[in-house]
PQR file of N, CA, C, O and H, with PARSE charges and radii, in Angstrom:
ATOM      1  N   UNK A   1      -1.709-132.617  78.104 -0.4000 1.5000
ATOM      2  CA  UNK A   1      -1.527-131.759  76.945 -0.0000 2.0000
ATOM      3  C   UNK A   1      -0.111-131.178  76.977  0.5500 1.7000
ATOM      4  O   UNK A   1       0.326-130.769  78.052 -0.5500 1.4000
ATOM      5  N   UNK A   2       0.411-131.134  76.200 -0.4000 1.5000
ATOM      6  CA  UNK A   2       2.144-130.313  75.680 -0.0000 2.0000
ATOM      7  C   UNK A   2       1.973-129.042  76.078  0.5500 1.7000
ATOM      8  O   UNK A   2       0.856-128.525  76.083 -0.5500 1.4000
ATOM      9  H   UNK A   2       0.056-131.466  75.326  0.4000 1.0000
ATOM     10  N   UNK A   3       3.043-128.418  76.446 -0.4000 1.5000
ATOM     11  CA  UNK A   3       2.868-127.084  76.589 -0.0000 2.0000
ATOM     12  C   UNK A   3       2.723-126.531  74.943  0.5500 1.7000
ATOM     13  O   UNK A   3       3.239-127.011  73.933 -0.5500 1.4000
ATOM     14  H   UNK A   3       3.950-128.838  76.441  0.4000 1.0000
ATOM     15  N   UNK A   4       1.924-125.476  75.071 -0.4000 1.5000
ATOM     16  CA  UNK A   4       2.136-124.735  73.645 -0.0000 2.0000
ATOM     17  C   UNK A   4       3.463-124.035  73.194  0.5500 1.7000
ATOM     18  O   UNK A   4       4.130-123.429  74.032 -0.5500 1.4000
ATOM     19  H   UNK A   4       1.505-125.086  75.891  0.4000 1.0000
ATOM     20  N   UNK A   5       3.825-124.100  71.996 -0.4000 1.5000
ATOM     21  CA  UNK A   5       5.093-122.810  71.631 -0.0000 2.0000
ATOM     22  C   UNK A   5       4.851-121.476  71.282  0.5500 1.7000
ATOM     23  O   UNK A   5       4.089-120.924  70.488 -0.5500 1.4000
ATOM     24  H   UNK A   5       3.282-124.592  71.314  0.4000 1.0000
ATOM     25  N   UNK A   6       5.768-121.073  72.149 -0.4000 1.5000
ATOM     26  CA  UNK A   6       5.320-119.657  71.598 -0.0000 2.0000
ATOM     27  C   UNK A   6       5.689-118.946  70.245  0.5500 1.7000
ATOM     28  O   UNK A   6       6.197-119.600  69.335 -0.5500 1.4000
ATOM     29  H   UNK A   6       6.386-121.522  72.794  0.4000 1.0000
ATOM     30  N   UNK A   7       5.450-117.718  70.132 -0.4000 1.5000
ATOM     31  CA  UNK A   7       5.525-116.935  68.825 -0.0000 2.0000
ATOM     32  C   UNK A   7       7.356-117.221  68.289  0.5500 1.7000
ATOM     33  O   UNK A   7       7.908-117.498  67.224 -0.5500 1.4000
ATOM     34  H   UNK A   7       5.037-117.187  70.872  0.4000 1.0000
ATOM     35  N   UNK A   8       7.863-116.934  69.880 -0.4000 1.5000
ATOM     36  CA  UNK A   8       9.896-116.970  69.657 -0.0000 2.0000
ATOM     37  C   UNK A   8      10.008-118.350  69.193  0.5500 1.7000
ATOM     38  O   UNK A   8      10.448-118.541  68.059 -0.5500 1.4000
ATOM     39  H   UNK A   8       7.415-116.710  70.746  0.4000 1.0000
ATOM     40  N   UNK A   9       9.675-119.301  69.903 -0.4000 1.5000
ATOM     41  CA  UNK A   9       9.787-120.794  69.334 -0.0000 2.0000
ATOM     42  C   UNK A   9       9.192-121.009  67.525  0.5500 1.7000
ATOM     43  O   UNK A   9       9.932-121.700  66.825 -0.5500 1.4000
ATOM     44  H   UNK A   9       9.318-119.146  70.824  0.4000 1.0000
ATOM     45  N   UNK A  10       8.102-120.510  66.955 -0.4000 1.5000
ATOM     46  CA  UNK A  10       7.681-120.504  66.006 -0.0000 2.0000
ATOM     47  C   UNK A  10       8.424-119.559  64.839  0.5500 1.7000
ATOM     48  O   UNK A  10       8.393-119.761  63.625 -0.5500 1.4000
ATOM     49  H   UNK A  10       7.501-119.949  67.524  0.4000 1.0000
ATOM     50  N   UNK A  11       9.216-118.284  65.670 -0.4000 1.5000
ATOM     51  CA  UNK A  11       9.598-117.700  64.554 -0.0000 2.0000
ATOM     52  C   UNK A  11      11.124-118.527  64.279  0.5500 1.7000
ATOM     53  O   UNK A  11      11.767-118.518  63.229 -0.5500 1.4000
ATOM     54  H   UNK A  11       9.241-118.120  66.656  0.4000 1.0000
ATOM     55  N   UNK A  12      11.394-119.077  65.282 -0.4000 1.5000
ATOM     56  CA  UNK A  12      12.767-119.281  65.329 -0.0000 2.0000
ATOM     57  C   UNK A  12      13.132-120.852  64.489  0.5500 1.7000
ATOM     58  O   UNK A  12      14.202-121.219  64.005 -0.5500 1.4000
ATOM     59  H   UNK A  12      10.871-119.085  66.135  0.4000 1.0000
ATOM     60  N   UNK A  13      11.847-121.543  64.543 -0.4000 1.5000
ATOM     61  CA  UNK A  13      11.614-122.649  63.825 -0.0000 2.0000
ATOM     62  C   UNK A  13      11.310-122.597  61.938  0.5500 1.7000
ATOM     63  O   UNK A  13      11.489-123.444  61.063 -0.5500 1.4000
ATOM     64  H   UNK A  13      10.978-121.244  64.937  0.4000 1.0000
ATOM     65  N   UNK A  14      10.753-121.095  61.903 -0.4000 1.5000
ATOM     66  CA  UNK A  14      10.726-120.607  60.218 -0.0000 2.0000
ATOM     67  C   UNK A  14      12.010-119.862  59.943  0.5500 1.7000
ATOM     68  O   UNK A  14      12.276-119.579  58.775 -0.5500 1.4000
ATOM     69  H   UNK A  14      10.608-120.407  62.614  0.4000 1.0000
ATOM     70  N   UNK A  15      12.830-119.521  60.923 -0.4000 1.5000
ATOM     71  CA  UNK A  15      13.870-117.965  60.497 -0.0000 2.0000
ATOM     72  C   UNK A  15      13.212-116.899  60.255  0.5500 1.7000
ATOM     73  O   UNK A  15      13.651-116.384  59.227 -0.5500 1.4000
ATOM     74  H   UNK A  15      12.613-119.751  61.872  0.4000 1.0000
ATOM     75  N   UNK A  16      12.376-116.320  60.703 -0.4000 1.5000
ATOM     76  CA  UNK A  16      11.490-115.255  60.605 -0.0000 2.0000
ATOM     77  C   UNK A  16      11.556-114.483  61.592  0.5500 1.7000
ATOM     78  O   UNK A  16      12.173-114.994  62.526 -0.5500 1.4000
ATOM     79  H   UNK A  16      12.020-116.738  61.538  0.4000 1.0000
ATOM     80  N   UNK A  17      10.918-112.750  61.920 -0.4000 1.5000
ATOM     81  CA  UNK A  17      10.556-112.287  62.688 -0.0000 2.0000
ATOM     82  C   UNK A  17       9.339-112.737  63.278  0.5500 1.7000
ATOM     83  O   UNK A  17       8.472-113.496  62.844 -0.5500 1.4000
ATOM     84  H   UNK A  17      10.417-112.335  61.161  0.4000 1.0000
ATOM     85  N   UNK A  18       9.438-112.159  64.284 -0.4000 1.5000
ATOM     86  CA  UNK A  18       7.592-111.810  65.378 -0.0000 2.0000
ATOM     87  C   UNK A  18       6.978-111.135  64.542  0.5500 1.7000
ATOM     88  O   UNK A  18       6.008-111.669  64.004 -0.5500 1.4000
ATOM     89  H   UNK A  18      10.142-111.542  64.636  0.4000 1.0000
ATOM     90  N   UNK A  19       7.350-109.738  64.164 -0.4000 1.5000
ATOM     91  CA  UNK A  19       6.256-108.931  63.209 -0.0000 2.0000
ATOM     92  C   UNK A  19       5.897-110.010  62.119  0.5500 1.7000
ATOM     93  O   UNK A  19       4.804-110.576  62.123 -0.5500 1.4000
ATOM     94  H   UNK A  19       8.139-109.304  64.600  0.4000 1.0000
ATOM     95  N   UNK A  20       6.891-110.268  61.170 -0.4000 1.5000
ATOM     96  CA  UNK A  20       6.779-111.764  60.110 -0.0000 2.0000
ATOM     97  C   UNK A  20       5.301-112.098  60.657  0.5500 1.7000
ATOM     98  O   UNK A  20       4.216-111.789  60.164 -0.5500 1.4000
ATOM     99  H   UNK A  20       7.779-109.808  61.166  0.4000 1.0000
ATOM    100  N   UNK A  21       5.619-112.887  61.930 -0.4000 1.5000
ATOM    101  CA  UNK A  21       4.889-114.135  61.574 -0.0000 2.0000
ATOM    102  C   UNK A  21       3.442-113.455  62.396  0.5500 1.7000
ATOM    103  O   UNK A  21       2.489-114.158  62.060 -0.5500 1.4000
ATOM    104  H   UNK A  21       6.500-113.137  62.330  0.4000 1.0000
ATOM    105  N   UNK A  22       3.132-112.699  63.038 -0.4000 1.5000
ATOM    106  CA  UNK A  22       1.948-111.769  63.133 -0.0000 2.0000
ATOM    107  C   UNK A  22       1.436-111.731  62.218  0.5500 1.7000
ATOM    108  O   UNK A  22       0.259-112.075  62.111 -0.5500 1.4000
ATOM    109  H   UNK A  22       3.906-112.128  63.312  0.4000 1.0000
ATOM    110  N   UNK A  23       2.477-111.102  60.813 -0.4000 1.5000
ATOM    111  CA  UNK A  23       1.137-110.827  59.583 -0.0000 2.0000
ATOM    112  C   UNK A  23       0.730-111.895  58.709  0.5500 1.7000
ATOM    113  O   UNK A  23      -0.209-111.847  57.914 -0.5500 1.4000
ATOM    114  H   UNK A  23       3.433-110.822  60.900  0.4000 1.0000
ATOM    115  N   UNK A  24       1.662-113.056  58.955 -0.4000 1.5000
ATOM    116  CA  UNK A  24       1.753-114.379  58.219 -0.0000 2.0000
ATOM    117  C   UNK A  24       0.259-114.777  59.355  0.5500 1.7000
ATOM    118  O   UNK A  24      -0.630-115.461  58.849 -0.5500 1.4000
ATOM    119  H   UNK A  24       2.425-113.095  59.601  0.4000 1.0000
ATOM    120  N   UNK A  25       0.159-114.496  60.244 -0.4000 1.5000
ATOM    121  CA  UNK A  25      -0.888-115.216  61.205 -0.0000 2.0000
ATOM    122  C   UNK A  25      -2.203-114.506  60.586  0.5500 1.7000
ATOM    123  O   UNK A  25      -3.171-115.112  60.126 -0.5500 1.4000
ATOM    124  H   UNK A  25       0.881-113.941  60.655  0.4000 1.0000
ATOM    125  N   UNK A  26      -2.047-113.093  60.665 -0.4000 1.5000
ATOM    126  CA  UNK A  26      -3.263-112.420  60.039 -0.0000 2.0000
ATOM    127  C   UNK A  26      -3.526-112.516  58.983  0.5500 1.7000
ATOM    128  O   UNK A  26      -4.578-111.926  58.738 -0.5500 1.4000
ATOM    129  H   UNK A  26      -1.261-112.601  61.039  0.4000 1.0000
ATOM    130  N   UNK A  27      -3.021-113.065  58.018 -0.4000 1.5000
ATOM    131  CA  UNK A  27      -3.575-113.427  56.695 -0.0000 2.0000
ATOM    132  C   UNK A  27      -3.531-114.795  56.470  0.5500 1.7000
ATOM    133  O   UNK A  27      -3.406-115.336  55.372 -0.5500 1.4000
ATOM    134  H   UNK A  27      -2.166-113.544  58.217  0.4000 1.0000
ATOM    135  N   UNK A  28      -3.617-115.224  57.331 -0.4000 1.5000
ATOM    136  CA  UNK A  28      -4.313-116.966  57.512 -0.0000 2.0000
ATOM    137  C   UNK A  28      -3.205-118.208  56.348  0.5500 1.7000
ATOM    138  O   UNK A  28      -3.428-119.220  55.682 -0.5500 1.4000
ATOM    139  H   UNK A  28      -3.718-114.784  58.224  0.4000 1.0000
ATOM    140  N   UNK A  29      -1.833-117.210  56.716 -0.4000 1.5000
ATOM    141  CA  UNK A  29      -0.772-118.104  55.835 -0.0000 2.0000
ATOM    142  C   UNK A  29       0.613-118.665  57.283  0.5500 1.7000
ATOM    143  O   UNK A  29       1.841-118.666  57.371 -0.5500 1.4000
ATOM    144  H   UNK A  29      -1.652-116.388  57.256  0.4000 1.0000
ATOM    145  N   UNK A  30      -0.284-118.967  57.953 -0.4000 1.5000
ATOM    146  CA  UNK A  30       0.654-119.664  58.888 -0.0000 2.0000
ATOM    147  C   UNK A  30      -0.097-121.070  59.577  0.5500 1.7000
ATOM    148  O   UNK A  30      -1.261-121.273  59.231 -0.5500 1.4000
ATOM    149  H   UNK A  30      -1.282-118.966  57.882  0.4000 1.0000
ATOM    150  N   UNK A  31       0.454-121.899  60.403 -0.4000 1.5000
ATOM    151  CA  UNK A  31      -0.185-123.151  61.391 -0.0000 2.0000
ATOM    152  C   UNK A  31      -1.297-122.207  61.905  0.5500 1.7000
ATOM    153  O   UNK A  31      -1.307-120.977  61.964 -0.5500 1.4000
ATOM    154  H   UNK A  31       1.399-121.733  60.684  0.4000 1.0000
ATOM    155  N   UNK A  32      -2.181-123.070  62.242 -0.4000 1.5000
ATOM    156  CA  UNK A  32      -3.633-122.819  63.308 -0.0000 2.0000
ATOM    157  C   UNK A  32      -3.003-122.634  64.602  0.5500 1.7000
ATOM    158  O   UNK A  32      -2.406-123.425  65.333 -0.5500 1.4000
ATOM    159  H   UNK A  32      -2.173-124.069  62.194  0.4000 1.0000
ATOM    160  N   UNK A  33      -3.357-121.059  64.741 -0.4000 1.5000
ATOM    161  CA  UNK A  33      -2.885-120.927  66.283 -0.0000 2.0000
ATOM    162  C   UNK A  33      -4.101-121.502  67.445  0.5500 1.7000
ATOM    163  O   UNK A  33      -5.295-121.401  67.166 -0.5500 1.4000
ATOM    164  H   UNK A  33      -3.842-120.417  64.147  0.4000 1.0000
ATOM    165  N   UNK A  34      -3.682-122.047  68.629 -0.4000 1.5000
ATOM    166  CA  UNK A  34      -4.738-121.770  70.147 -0.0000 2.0000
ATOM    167  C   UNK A  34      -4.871-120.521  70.404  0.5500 1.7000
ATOM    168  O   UNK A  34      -4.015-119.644  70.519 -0.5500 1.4000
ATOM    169  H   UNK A  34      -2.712-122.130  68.856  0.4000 1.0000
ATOM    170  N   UNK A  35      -6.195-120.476  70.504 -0.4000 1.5000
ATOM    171  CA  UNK A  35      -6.920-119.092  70.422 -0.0000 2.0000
ATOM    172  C   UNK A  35      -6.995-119.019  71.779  0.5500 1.7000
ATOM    173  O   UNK A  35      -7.229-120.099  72.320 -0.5500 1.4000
ATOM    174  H   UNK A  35      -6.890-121.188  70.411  0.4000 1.0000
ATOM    175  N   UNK A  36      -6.857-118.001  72.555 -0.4000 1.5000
ATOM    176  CA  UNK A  36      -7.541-117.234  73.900 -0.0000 2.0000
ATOM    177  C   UNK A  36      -8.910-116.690  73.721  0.5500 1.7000
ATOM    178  O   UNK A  36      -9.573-116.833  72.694 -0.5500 1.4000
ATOM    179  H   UNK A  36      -6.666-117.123  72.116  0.4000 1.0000
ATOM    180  N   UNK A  37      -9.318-116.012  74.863 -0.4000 1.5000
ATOM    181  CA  UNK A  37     -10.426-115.880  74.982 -0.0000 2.0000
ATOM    182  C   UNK A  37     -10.170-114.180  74.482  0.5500 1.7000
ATOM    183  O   UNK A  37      -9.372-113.571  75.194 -0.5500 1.4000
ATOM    184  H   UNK A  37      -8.780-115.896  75.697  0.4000 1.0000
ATOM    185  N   UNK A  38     -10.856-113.318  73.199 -0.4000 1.5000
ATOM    186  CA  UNK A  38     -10.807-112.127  73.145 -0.0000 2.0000
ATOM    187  C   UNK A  38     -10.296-112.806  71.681  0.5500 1.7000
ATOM    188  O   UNK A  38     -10.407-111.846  70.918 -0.5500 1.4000
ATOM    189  H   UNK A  38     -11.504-113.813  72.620  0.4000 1.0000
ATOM    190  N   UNK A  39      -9.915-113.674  71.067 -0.4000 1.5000
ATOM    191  CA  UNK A  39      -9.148-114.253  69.977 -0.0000 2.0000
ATOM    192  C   UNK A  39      -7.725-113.899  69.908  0.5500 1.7000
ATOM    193  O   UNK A  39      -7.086-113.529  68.923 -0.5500 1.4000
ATOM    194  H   UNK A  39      -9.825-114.453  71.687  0.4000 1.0000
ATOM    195  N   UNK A  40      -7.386-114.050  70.961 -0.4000 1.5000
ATOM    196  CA  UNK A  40      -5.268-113.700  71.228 -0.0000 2.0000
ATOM    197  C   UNK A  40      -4.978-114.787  70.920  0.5500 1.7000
ATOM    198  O   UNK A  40      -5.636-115.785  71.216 -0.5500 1.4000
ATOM    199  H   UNK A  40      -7.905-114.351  71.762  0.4000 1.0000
ATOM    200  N   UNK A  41      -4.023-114.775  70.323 -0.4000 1.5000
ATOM    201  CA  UNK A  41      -2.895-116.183  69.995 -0.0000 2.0000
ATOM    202  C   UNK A  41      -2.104-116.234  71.352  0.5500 1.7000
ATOM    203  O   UNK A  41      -1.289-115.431  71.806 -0.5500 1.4000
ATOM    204  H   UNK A  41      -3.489-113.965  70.082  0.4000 1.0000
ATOM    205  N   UNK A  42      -2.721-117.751  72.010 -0.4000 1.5000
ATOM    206  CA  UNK A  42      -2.029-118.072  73.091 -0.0000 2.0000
ATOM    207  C   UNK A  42      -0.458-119.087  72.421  0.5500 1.7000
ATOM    208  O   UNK A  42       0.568-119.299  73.068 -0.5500 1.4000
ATOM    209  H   UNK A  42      -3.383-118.403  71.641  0.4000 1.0000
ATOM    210  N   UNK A  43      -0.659-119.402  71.440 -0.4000 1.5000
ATOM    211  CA  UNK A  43       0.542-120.802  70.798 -0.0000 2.0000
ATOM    212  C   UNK A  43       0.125-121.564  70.220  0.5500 1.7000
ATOM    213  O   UNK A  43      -1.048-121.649  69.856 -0.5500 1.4000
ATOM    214  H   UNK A  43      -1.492-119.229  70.915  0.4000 1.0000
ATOM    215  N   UNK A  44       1.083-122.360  69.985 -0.4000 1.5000
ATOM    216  CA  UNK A  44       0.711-123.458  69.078 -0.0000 2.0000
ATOM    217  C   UNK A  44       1.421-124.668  69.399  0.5500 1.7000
ATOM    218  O   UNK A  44       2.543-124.863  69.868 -0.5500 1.4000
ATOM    219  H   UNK A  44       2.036-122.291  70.280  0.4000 1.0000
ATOM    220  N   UNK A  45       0.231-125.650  68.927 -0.4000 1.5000
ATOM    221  CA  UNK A  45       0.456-127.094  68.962 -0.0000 2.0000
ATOM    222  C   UNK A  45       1.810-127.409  68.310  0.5500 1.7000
ATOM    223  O   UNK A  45       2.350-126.652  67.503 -0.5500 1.4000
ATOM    224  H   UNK A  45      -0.680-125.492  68.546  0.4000 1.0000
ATOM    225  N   UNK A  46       2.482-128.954  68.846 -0.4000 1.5000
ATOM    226  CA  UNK A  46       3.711-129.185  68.173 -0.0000 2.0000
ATOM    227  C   UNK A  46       3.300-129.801  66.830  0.5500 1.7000
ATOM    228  O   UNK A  46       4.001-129.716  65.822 -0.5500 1.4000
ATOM    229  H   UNK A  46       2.044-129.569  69.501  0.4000 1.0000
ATOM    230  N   UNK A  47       2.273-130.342  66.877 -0.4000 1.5000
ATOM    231  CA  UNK A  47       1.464-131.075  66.317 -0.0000 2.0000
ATOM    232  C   UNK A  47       0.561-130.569  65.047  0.5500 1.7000
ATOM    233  O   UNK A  47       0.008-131.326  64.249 -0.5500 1.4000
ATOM    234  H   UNK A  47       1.703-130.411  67.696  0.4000 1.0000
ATOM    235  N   UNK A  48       0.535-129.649  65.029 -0.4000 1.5000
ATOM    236  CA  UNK A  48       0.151-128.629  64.328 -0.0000 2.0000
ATOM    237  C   UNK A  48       0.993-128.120  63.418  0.5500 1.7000
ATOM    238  O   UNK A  48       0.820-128.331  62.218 -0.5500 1.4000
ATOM    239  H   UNK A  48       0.984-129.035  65.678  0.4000 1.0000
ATOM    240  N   UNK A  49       2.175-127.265  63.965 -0.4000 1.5000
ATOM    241  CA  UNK A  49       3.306-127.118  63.153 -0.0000 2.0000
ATOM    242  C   UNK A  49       3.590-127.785  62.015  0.5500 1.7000
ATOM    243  O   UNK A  49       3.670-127.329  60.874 -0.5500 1.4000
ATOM    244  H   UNK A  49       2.315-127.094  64.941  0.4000 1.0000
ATOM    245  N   UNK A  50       3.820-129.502  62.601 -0.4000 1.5000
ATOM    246  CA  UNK A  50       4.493-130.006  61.615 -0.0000 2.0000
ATOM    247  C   UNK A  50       3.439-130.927  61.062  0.5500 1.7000
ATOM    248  O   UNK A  50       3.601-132.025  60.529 -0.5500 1.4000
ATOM    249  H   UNK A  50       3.755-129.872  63.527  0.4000 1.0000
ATOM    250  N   UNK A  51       2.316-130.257  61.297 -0.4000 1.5000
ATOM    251  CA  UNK A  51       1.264-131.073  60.031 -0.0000 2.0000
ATOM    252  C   UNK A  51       1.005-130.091  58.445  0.5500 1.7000
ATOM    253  O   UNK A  51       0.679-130.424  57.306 -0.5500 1.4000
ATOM    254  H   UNK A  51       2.184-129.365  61.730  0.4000 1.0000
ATOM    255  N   UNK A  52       1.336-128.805  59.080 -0.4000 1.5000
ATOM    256  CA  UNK A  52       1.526-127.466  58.355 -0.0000 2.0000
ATOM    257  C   UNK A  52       2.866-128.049  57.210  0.5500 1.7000
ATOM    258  O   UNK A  52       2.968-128.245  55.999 -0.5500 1.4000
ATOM    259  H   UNK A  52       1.601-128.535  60.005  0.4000 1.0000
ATOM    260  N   UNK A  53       3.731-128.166  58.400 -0.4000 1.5000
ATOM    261  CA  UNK A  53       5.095-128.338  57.150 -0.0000 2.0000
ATOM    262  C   UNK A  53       4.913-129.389  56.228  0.5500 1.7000
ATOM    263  O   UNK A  53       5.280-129.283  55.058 -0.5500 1.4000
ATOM    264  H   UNK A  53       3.648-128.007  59.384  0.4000 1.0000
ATOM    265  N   UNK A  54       4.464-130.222  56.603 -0.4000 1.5000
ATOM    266  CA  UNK A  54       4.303-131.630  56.080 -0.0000 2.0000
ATOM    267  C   UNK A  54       3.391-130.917  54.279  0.5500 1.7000
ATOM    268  O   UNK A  54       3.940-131.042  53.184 -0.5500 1.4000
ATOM    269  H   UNK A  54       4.166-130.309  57.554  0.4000 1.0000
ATOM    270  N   UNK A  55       2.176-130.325  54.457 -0.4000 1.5000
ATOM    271  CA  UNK A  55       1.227-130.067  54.091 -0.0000 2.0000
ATOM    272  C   UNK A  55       2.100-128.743  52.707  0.5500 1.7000
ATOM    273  O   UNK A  55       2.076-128.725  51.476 -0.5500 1.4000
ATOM    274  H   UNK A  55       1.731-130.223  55.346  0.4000 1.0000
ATOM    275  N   UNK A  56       2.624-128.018  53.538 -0.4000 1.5000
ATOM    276  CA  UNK A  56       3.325-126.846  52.518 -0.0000 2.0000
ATOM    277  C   UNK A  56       4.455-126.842  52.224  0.5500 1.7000
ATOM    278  O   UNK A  56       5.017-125.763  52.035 -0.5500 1.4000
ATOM    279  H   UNK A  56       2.643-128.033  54.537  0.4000 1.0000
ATOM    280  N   UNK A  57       5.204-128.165  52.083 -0.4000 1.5000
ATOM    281  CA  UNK A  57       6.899-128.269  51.863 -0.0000 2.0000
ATOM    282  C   UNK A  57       6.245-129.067  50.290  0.5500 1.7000
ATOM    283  O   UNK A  57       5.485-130.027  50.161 -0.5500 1.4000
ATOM    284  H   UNK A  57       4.747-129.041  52.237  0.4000 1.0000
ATOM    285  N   UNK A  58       6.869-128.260  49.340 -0.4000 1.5000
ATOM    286  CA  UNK A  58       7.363-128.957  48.074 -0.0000 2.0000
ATOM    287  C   UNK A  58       8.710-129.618  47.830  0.5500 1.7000
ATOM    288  O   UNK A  58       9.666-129.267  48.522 -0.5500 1.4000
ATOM    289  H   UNK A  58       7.486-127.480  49.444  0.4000 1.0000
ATOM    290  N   UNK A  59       8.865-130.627  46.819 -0.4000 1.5000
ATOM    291  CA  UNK A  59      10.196-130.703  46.569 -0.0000 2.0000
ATOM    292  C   UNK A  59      10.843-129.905  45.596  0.5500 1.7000
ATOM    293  O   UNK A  59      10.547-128.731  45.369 -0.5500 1.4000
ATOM    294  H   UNK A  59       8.089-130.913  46.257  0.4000 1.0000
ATOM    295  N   UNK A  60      11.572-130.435  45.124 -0.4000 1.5000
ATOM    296  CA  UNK A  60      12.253-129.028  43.810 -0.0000 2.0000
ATOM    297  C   UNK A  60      11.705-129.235  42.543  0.5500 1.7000
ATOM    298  O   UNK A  60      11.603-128.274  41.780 -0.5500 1.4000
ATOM    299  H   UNK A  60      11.812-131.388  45.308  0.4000 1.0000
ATOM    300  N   UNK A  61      11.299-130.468  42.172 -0.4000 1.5000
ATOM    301  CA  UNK A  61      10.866-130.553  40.944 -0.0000 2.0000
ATOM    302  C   UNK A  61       8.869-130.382  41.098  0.5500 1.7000
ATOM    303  O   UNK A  61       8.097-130.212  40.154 -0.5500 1.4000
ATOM    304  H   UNK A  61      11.382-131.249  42.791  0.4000 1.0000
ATOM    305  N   UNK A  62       8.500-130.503  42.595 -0.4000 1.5000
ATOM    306  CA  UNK A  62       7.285-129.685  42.463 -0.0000 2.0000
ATOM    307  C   UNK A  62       7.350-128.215  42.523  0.5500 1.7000
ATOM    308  O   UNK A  62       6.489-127.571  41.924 -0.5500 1.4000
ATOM    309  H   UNK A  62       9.127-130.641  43.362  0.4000 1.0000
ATOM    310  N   UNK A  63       8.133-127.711  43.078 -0.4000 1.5000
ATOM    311  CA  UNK A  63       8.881-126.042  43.377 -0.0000 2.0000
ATOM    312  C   UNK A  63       8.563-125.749  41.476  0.5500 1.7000
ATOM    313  O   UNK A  63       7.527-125.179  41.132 -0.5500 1.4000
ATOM    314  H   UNK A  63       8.833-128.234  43.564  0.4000 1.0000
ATOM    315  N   UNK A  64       9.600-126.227  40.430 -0.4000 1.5000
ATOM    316  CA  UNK A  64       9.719-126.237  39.213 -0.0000 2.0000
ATOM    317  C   UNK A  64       8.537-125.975  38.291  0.5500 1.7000
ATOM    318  O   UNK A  64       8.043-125.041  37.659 -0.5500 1.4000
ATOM    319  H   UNK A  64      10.441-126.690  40.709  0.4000 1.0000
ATOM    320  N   UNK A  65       8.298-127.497  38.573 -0.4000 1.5000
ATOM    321  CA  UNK A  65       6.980-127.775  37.845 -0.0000 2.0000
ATOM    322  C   UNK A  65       5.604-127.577  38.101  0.5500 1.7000
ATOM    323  O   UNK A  65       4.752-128.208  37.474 -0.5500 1.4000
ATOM    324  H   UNK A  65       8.700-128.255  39.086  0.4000 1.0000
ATOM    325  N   UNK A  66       5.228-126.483  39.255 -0.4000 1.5000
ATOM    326  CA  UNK A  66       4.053-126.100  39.924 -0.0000 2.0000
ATOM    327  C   UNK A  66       3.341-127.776  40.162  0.5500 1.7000
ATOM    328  O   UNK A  66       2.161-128.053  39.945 -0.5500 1.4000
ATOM    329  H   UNK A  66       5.919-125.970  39.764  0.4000 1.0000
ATOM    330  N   UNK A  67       4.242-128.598  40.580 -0.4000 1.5000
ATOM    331  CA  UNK A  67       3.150-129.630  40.863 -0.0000 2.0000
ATOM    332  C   UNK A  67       3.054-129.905  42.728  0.5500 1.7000
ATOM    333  O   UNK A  67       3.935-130.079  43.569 -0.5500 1.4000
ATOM    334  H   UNK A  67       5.201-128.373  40.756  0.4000 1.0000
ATOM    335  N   UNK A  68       1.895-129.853  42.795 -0.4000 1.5000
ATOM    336  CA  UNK A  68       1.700-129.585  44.162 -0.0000 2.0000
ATOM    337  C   UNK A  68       0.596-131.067  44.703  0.5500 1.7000
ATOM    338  O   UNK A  68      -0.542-131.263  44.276 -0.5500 1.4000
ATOM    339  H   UNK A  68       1.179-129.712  42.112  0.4000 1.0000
ATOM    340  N   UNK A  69       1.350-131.962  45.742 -0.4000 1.5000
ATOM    341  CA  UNK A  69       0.407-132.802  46.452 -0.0000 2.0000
ATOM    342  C   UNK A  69       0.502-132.600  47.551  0.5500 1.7000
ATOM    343  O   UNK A  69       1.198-131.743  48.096 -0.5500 1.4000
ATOM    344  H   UNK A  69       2.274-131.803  46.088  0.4000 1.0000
ATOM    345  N   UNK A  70      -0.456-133.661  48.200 -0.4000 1.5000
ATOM    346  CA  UNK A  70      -0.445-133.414  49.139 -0.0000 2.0000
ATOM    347  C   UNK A  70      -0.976-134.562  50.036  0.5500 1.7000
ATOM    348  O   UNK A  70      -1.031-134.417  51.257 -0.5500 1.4000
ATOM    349  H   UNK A  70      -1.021-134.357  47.758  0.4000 1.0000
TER
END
């Protein structure tokens, strides 16, 4: 298994803060974190990440035209 990334690797991969991406995590608008035991965000898959980006990157004329695939 890959090591997981952490929160610094993840914020630093959006340009975001830690606080950012905490509340982006708590309102279920970020990648699926690995959960710990108590439900702590231990990290995240690489694999994960960029199934996220893949999934929520528009182009400009879907940006435009609200057309969204996927």
């Amino acid at each position: 298994m890959d090591a997981l990334l952490s929160y610094a690797d993840v914020t630093e991969h959006y340009g975001i803060t830690v606080p950012s991406m905490r509340n982006r995590v708590l309102r279920g608008d970020a990648p699926t974190p690995v959960l710990g035991r108590g439900g702590r965000v231990r990290g995240w898959r690489r694999e994960e990440i960029e199934r996220y980006d893949r999934v929520h990157t528009m182009s400009r004329e879907q940006y435009l035209y609200k057309k969204r695939t996927r």
